[in-house]
C-alpha positions in Angstrom: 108.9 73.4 7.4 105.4 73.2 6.0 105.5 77.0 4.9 108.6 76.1 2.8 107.1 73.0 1.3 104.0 75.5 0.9 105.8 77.8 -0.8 107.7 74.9 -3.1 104.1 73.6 -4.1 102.9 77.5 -4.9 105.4 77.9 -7.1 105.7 74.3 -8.9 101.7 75.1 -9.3 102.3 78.4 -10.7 105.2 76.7 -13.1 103.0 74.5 -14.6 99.8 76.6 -14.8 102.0 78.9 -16.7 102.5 76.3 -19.3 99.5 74.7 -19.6 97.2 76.4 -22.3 101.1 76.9 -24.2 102.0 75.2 -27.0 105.1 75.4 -28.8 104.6 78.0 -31.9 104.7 75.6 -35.2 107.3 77.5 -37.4 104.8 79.3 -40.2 107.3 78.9 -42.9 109.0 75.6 -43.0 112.8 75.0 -43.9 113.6 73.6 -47.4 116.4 72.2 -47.9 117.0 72.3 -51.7 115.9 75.6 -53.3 117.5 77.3 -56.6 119.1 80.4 -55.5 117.9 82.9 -58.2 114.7 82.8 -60.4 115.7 85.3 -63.4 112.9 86.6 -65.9 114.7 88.5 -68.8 112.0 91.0 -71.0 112.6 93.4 -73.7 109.1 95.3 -72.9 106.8 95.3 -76.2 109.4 93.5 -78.1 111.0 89.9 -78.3 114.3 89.4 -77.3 117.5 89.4 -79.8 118.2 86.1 -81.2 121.4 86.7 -80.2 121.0 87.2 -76.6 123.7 85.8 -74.1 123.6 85.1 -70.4 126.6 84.8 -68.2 126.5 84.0 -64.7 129.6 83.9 -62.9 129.3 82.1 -59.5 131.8 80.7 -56.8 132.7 77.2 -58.9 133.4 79.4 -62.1 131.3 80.7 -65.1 128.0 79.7 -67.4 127.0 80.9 -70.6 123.3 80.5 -72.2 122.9 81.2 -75.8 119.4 81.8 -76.9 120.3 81.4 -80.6 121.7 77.9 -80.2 119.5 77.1 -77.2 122.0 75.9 -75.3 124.5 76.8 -72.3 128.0 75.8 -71.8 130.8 76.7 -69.3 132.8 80.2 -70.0 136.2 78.6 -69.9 137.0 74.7 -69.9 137.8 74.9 -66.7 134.5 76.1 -64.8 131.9 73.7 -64.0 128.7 73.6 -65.2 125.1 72.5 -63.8 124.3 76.0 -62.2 122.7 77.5 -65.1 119.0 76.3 -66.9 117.0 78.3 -68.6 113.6 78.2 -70.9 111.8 80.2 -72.9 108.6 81.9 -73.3 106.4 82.6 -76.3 106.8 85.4 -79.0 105.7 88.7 -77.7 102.0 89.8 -80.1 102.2 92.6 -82.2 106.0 92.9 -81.1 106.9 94.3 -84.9 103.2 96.1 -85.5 103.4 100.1 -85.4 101.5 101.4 -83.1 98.3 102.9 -83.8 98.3 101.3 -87.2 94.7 100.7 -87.7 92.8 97.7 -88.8 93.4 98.0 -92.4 97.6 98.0 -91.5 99.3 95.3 -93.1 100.0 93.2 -90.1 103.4 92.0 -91.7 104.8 89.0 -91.7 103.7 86.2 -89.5 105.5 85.7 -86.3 108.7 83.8 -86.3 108.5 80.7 -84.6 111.7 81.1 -82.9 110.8 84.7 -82.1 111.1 84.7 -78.0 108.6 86.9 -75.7 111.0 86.6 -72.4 113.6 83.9 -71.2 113.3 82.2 -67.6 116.7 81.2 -66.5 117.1 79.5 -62.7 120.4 79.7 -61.1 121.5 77.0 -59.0 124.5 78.6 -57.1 125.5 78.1 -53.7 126.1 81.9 -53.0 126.1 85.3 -55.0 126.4 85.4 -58.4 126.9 88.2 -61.1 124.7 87.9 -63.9 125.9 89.5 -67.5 123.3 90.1 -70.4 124.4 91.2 -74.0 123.5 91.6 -77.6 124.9 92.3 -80.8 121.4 93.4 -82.1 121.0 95.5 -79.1 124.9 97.1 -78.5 123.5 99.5 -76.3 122.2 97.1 -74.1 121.3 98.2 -70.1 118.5 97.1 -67.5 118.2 98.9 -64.2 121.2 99.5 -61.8 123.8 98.7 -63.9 126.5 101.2 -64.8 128.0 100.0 -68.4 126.0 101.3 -71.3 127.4 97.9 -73.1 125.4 95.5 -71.8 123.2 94.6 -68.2 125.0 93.3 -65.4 123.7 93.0 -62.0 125.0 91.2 -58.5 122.5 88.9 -57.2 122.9 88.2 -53.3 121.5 85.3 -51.6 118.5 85.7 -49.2 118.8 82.8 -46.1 115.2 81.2 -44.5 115.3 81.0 -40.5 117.7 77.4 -40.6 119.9 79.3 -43.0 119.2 77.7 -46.1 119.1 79.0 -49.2 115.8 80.9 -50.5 115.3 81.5 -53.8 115.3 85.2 -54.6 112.9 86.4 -58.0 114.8 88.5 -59.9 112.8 90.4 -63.7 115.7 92.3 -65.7 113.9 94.5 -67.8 116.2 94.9 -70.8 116.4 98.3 -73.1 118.8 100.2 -75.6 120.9 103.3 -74.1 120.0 106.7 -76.1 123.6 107.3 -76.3 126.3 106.0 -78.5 129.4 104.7 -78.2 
């Protein structure tokens, strides 16, 4: 009987020796629990962005459009709700309309217009995926990378999930051009 409770002892010693000098691992990136889904950064590189920009983003509640010439964003039909969609913008971008390689004695132009935007900042509050749409009437040929039409930018955005499966925000820049080709 005394080997058994020998062995019992060995082995509640060897338990708890195991443990000791453990701690449990802190997690290194705590869960939050209220995080947009999407940061978007639209650009036109070394130009400012048509005054007449729009930004859809379709989501699982519906549809929201932002308007950069009127500032403001409202839903794509009455029906979809809003509240998804905020965006702000950044300044004008510097020598946007200067040729290149003018020289100091260029005329510089015209002085910047005060509404002239460098690159708009749009957060997207969805609870899932979203499809983003970007068009222009100044740019027609609108495209940014990955998307297919030669009409305007569109891109899927697919939530990213942190270890307790909440929602992580994802940065997404859209890099806007004009399509050589026409229509």
């Amino acid at each position: 009987m005394s080997s058994n409770r020998s062995q019992f002892f060995l082995l509640l010693v060897l338990a708890v020796g195991s443990q000791a000098g453990c701690s449990p691992k802190a997690d290194p990136t705590p869960c939050v629990d209220s995080q947009p889904a999407f940061h978007v950064v639209l650009e036109t590189p070394g130009r400012n962005l048509p005054g007449d920009l729009r930004v859809s983003v379709s989501h699982g509640a519906g549809c929201e459009t932002y308007s950069l010439g009127q500032s403001s964003t409202a839903p794509c039909t009455p029906s979809d709700e809003t509240g998804v969609l905020f965006c702000t913008v950044e300044g004008a971008v510097p020598d946007a309309g200067k040729a290149p390689d003018a020289g100091p004695m260029a005329d510089a132009g015209p002085p910047p217009d005060a509404a002239a935007v460098g690159s708009l900042l749009c957060t997207l509050w969805t609870q899932g995926a979203a499809t983003i749409v970007v068009e222009s009437g100044e740019m027609p040929r609108l495209q940014c990378a990955d998307t297919v039409s030669t009409e305007r930018c569109e891109r899927e955005l697919q939530v990213d999930l942190d270890a307790c499966g909440n929602i992580k925000t994802v940065d997404v820049t859209l890099a806007l051009t004009e399509s050589e080709g026409g229509m």
